[in-house]
C-alpha positions in Angstrom: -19.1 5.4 -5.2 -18.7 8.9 -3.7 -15.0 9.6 -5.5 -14.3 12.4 -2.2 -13.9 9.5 -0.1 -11.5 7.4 -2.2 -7.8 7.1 -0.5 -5.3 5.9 -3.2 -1.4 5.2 -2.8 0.9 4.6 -5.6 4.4 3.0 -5.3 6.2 5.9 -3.6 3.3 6.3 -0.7 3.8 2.4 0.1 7.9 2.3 0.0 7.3 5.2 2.8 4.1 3.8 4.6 6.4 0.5 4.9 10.0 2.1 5.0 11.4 0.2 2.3 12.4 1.2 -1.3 10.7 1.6 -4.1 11.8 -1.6 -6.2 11.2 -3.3 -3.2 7.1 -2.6 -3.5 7.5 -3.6 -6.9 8.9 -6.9 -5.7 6.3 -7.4 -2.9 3.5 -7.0 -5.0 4.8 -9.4 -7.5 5.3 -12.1 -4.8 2.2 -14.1 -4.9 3.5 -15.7 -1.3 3.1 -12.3 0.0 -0.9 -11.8 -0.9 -0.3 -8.3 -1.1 -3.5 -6.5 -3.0 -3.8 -6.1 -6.8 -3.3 -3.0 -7.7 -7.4 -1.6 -8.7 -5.5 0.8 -12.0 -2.8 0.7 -13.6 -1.7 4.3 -15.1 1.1 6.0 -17.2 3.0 6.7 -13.9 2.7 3.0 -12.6 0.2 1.3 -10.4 -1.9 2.8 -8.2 -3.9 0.9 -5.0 -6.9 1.7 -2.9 -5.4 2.8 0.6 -7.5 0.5 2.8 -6.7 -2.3 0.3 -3.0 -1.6 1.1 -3.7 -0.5 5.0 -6.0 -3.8 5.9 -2.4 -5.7 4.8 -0.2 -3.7 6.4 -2.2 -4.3 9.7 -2.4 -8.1 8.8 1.2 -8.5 7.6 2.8 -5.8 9.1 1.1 -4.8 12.5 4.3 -2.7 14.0 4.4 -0.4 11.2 0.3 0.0 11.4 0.4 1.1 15.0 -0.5 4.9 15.1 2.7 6.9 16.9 2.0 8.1 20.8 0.5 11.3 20.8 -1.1 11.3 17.3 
């Protein structure tokens, strides 16, 4: 694996990437109704997720929020 290519989002990136808090990633990625990825490591400073793990969901589960802006 070519590490200059790995994406990775923690807890903070995915409360913003899906404009909710926080706790309220912690609680989604406990649900196991959600399916929401495991997280691939699990550091001092929390968990820590592959981005296109996190991005294939968000597109699946959350298809308005994955929708790139107009003129981006």
């Amino acid at each position: 694996m070519d590490l200059s290519d790995v994406r990775i989002m923690g807890t903070a990136e995915i409360a913003a990437l899906l404009n909710v808090t926080p706790a309220r990633v912690s609680q989604i990625a406990d649900s196991r109704k959600l399916d929401f990825p495991r997280p691939r490591w699990e550091i001092k400073a929390g968990r820590v997720w592959l981005a296109q793990d996190v991005e294939a969901w968000v597109a699946e589960h959350r298809p308005a929020l994955a929708e790139e802006p107009e003129g981006s």
